[in-house]
C-alpha positions in Angstrom: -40.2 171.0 79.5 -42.6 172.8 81.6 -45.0 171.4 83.6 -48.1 172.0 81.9 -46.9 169.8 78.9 -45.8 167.4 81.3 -49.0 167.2 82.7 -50.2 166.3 79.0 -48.1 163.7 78.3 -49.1 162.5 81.9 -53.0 162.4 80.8 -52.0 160.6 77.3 -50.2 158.3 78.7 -53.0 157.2 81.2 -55.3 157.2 78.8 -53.4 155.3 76.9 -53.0 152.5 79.0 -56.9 152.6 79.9 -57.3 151.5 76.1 -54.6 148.7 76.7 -56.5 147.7 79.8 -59.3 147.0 78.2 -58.2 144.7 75.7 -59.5 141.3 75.5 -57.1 139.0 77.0 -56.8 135.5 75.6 -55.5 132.5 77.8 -52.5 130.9 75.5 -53.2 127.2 74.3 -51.4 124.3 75.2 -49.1 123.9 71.9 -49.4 120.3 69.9 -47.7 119.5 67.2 -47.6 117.4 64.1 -44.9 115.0 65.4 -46.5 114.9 69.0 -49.8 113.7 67.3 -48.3 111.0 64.6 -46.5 109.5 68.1 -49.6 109.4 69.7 -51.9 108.0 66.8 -49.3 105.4 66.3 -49.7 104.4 69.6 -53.7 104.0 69.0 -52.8 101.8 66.4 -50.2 99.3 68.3 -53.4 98.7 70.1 -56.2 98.4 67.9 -56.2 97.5 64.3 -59.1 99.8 63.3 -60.9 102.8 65.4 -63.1 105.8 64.5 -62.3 109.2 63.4 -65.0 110.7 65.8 -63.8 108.4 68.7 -60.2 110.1 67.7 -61.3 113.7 67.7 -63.4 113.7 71.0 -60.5 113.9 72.7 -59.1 117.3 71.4 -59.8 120.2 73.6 -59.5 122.8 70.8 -59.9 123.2 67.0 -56.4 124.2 66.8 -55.9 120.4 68.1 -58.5 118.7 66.0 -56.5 120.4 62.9 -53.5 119.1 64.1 -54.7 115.7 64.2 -56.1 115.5 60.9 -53.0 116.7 59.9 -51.3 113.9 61.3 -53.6 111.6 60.2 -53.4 112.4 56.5 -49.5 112.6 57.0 -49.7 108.4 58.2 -51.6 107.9 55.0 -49.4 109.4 52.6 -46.6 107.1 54.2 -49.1 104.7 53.7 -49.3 103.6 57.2 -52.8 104.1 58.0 -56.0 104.1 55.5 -59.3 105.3 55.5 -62.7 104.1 54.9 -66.0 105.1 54.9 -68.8 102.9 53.6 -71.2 105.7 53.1 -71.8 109.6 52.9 -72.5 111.2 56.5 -71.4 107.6 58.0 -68.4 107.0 60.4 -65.2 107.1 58.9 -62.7 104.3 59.9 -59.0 104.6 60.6 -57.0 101.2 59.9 -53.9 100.0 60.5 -52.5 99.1 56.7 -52.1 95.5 56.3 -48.0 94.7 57.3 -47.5 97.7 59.3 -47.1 98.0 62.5 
């Protein structure tokens, strides 16, 4: 190799990692799962019967998280431990606690 091509290569590869430079860089999430979110909501309802979704998603700090939740959510009322109410369209929808669960 002489070292005019080496000289190319040299210039390619700079350029090259100009292009990768300027790459958007995105911060990495805090990772929640499924499980980690059915613990917690369990929790919320050992100590109160019935809350609010909104009051339930105003915590999450990402849509990935608010996702996740509802995810969880729906998972508690398959297994029938929680249900869901809401009394009218565009109103506040309630989480309960089903009746003999705990």
């Amino acid at each position: 190799m002489n070292l005019g091509a080496l000289q190319q290569v040299m210039r390619f590869l700079a350029k090259s990692l100009e292009e990768i430079a300027k790459l958007p860089r995105k911060v990495l999430e805090e990772v929640v799962t499924i499980s980690e979110k059915i613990e917690h909501l369990q929790k919320i309802i050992h100590e109160k019967v019935v809350f609010k979704l909104k009051e339930l998603m105003s915590g999450a700090k990402s849509k990935t998280e608010i996702i996740v939740t509802f995810l969880a959510l729906l998972e508690l009322v398959k297994q029938k431990i929680l249900s869901v109410d809401q009394e009218a369209v565009f109103s506040d929808i309630l989480v309960k606690r089903r009746e003999g669960k705990k």
